[in-house]
C-alpha positions in Angstrom: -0.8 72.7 -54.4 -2.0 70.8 -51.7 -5.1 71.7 -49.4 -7.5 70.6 -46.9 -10.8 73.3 -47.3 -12.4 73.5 -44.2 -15.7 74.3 -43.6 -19.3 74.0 -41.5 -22.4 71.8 -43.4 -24.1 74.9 -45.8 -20.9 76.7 -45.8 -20.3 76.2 -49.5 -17.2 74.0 -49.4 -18.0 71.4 -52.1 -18.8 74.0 -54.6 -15.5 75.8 -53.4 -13.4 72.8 -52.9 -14.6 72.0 -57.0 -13.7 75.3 -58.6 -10.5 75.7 -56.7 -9.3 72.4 -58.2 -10.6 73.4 -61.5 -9.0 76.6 -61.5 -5.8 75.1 -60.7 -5.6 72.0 -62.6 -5.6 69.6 -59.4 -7.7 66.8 -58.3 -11.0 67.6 -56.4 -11.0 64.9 -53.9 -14.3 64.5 -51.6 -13.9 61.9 -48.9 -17.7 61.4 -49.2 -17.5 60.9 -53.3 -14.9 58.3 -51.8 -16.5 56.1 -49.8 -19.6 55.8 -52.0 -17.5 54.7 -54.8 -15.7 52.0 -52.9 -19.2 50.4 -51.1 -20.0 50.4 -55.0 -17.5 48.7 -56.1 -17.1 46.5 -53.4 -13.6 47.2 -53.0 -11.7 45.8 -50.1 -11.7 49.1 -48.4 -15.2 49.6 -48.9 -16.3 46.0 -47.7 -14.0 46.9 -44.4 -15.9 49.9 -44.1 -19.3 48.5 -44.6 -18.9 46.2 -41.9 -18.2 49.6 -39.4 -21.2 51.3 -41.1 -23.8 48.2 -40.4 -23.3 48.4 -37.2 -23.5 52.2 -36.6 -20.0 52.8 -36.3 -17.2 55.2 -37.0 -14.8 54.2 -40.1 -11.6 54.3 -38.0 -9.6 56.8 -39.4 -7.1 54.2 -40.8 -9.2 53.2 -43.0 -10.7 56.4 -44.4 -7.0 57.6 -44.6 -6.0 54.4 -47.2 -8.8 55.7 -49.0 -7.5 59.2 -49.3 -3.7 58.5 -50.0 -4.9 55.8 -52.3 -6.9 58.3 -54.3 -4.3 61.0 -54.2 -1.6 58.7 -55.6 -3.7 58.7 -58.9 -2.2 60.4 -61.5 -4.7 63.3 -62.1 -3.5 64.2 -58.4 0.2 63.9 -58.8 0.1 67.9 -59.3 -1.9 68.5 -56.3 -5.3 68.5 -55.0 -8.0 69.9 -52.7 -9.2 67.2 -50.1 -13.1 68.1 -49.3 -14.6 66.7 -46.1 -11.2 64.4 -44.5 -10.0 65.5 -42.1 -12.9 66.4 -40.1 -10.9 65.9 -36.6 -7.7 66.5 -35.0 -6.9 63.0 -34.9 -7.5 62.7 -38.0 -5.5 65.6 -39.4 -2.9 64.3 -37.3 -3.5 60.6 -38.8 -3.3 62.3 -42.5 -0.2 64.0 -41.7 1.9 61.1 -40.8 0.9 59.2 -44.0 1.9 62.0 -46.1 5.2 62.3 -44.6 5.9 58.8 -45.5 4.4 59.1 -48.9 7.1 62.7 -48.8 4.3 64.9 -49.2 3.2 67.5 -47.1 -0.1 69.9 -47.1 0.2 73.7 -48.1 -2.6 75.4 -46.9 -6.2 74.9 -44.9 -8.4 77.5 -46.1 -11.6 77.8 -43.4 -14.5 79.3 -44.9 -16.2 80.8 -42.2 -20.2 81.3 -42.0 -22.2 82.1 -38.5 -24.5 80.0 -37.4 -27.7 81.7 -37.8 -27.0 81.5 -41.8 -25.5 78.1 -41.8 -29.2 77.7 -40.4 -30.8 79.5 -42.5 -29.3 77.7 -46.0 -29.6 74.3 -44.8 -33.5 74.6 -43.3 -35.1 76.1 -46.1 -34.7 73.0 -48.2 -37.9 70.9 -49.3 -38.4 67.8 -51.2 -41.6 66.9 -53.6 -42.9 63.7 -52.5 -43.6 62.3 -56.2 -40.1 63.3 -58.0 -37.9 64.5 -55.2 -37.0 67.8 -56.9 -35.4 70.0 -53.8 -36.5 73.3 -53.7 -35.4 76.1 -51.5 -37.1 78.8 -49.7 -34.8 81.6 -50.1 -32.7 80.0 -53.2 -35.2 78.4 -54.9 -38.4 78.6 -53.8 -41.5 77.0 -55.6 -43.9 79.0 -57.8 -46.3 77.9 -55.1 -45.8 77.3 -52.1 -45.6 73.4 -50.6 -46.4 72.3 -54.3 -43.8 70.8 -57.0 -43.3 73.4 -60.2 -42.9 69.9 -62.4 -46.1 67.3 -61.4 -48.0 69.7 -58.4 -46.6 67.2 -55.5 -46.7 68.2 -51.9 -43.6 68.9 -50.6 -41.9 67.9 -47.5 -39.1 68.7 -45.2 -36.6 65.7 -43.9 -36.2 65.6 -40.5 -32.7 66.3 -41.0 -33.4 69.0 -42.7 -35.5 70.8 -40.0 -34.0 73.9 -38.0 -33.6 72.3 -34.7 -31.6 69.0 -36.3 -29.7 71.6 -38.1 -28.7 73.4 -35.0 -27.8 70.3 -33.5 -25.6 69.1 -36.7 -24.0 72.0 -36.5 -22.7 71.8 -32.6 -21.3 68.8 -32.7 -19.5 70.3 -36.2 -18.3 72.5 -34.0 -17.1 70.5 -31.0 -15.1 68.7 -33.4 -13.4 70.2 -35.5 -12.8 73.1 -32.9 -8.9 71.1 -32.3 -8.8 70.8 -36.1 -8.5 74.2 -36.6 -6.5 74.6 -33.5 -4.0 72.0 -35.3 -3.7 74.4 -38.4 -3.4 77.1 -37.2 -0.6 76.1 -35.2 0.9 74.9 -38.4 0.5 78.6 -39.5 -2.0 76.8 -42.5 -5.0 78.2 -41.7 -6.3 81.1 -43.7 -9.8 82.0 -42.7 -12.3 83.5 -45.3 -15.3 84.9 -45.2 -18.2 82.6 -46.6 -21.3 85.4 -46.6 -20.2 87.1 -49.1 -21.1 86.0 -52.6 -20.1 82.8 -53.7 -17.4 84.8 -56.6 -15.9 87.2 -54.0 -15.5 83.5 -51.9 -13.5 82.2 -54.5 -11.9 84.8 -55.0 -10.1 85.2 -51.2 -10.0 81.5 -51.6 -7.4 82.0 -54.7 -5.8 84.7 -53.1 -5.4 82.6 -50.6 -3.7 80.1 -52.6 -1.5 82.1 -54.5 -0.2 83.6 -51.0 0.6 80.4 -50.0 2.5 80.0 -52.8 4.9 82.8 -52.7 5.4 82.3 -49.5 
């Protein structure tokens, strides 16, 4: 099995993405778990993408797709895997395509977990931070005992900027604007399988399998 899982910021993906791999003994591969490992390791990759990143560029997508085929020619992904965050454009889905056709592979399925945005909203601005041991807390999720004080050491807590409703909102349209001919390019494949994401995270996974097996069959 081979998958892109699609999906908004605070749609649940990375949790998906990781218990759909489990499930079905493949490789979880998270293009952001990627690129911190190569700027760790100062790999040659990672030093190429560093010098993009210093100066508040894109990674072309040439180089973030060496990353992913490089990873997904590991052995733990030789039966498959479930890529988590690449693509994130058209280009890029087209760019990922063409490599995998010369590496003779070839994607099975593009799940979209979809989530409206009033929700999307309402998971990813309700998180706060204590100031003195940078425990996040939730509102709705996981709300402090009391509120705007750490449970652990009584620090105030904050909210990142990015974290506030109107950066949120923001996040989330340019999500939207691109990846908007991502999905387009899927669903022209006849790959994309949209899923319902407000439901609870068990009945998620378990269209999310369905999915899969559908796919499989067919």
């Amino acid at each position: 099995m081979r998958m892109v899982l699609l999906g908004a910021p605070g749609a649940g993906k990375g949790t998906q993405a990781s218990v759909i791999a489990d499930q079905n003994g493949v490789a979880h591969v998270a293009s952001g778990d990627l690129f911190r490992k190569h700027l760790g390791e100062g790999t040659d990759l990672g030093k190429l993408a560093k010098t993009f990143m210093d100066k508040g560029d894109l990674v072309p997508d040439d180089v973030t797709v060496k990353m992913v085929l490089e990873r997904i020619a590991e052995p733990d992904a030789a039966g498959g895997y479930v890529l988590d965050g690449f693509p994130r454009t058209g280009a890029q889905a087209e760019a990922l395509d063409a490599a995998l056709v010369s590496a003779g592979q070839v994607l099975d399925i593009a799940p979209l977990i979809e989530v409206d945005t009033e929700e999307l909203v309402r998971r990813l601005a309700g998180r706060w931070i204590c100031r003195v041991c940078q425990i996040p807390y939730h509102e709705i999720t996981a709300p402090p005992k009391q509120t705007g004080v750490c449970d652990k050491d009584g620090g105030e807590l904050y909210q990142r900027d990015d974290d506030k409703a109107e950066v949120v909102r923001a996040r989330l349209q340019t999500y939207q604007a691109l990846t908007a001919p991502l999905i387009d390019y899927y669903e022209g494949q006849s790959k994309l399988v949209r899923v319902n994401g407000q439901q609870d995270v068990e009945k998620v996974t378990a269209d999310l399998l369905a999915a899969v097996s559908a796919s499989a069959v067919s």
